[in-house]
N, C-alpha and C positions, 0 to 999 in steps of 0.2 A: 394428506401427504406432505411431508416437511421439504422446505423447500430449499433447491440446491445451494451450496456455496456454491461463490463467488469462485475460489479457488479450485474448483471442479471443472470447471468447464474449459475447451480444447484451447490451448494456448496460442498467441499470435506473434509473428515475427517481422516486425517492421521492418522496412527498408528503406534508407533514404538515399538516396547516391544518382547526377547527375548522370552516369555513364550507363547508357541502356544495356550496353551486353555486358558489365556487371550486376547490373539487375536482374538480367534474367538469368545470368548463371546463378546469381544466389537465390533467388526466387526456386529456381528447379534442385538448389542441392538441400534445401529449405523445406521441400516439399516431400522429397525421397524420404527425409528422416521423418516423415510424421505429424511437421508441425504446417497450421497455418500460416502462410507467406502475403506480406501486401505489400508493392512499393512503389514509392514515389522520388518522381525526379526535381523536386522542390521539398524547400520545408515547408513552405506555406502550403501547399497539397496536404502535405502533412497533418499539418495543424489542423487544417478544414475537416480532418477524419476525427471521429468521436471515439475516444477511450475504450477501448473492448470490457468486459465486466470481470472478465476473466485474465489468468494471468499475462502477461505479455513481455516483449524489450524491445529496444531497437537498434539497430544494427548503422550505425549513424557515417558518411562521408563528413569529413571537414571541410574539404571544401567545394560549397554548393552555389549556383546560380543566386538566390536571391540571400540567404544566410546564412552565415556564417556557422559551422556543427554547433561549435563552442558558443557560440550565442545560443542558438538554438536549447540549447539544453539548459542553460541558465534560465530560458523561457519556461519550460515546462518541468523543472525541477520542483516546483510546489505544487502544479494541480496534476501532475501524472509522475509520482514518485513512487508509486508500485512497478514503474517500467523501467528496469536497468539499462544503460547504454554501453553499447559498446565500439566504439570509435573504428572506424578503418580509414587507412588515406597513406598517400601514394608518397608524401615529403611529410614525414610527421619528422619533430625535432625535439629536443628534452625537453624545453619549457611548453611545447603545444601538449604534450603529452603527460607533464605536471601539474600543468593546467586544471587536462582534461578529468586526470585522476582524483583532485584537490577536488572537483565540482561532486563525484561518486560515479564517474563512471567505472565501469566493471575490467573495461580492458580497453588496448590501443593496440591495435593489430596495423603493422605497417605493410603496405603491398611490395612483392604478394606472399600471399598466408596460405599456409595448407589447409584443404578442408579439415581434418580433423579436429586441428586448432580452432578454428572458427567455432564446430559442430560443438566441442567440447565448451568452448567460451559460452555459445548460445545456451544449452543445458544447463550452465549452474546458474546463470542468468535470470533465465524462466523459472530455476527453482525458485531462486531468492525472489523472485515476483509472484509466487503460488505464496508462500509464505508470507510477505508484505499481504496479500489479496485478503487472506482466510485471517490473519489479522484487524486488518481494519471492516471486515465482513463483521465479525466478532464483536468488535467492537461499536458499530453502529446496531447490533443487540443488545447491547447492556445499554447504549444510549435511548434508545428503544422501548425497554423496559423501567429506565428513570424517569422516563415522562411520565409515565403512568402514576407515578405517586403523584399524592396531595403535599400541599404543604406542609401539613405536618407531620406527613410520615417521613418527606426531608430532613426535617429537622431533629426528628427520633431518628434518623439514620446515620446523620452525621453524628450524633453523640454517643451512640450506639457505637458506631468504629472504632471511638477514641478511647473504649475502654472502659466508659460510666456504665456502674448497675442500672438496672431499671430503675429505682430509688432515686438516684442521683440522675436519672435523667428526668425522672418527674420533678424534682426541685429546681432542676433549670427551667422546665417549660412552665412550669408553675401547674401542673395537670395530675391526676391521678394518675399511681404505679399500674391501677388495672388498665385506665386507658392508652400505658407506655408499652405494655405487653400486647394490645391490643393493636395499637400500630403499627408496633416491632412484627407480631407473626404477619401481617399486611405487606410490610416490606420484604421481609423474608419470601412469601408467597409470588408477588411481582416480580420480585428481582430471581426470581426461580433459583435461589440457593439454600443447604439445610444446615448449614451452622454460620454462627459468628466470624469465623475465619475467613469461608469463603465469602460472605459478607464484605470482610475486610479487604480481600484481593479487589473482588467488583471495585467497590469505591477507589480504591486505589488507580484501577484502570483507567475508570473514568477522571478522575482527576487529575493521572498525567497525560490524558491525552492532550494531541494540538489542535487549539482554537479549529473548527469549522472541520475536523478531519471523516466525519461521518458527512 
């Protein structure tokens, strides 16, 4: 049986906000709609939880006991950037909220906010985080699938994409054209795609990805 995406699975709605009867009013308006709800009255709480697998955001106060939202999110903007933020706070002012947006947060809701708006904020949120998930899900298959080559089906691969006949890639590797076809349908087979093109995309994938993102 094939096993699920990442971006399958039920989504999660962080909460970070000092104020406990904002927590649990968002906590229960959070829950009505469908979605997983979890929150904490620190960031460092926070922090201590482990990245859900599935898609998620957080729903972020600016200002918290130990830090700062805006800090906060400069923290975890490289190792949980599948998780859109969405700001709320009670004095928000243009540059806190230029700030906040310039970093990629999704929204800055100043108090107080109708649920709708929030619910609506939350939803496209969580989209763009299904999306980011089955993305990088994706992509740590095709990185997956390039380990598996030899070295020199690498090296047939890369010359492979750039266009050279089998001929011309035999006279690079200095190797026979039977044994270029030979590694070629090898790579072809591992990297599970059936023509040249889609060959072409793969490689491309994996080459713009960022450093350590699988």
């Amino acid at each position: 049986m094939a096993e699920a995406s990442p971006a399958t699975f039920p989504p999660t709605v962080f909460v970070v906000d000092d104020d406990v009867s904002v927590r649990e009013s968002l906590e229960a308006l959070i829950q009505a709609s469908g979605w997983r709800a979890l929150t904490f009255d620190t960031a460092r709480a926070f922090l201590a939880f482990p990245p859900p697998p599935g898609p998620s955001c957080l729903v972020l106060d600016v200002g918290l006991p130990d830090l700062n939202g805006l800090d906060l999110q400069a923290m975890i903007a490289a190792d949980r950037s599948e998780m859109p933020i969405l700001f709320i706070t009670g004095y928000g002012d243009v540059p806190m909220t230029v700030r906040a947006m310039k970093a990629g947060a999704v929204e800055f809701l100043t108090k107080p906010f109708g649920e709708a708006v929030l619910l609506d904020a939350i939803e496209s949120a969580l989209e763009r985080s299904r999306s980011a998930v089955g993305e990088k899900a994706a992509l740590r298959t095709l990185d997956d699938r390039y380990a598996t080559l030899s070295r020199r089906e690498r090296e047939v691969m890369a010359l492979v994409v750039t266009g050279l006949l089998n001929k011309q890639v035999a006279g690079e590797l200095g190797i026979s054209e039977i044994t270029v076809k030979a590694h070629r349908g090898r790579v072809m087979e591992k990297m599970q795609v059936r023509s040249l093109a889609d060959l072409v995309k793969v490689s491309q994938k994996i080459a713009a990805a960022p450093p350590g993102n699988a």
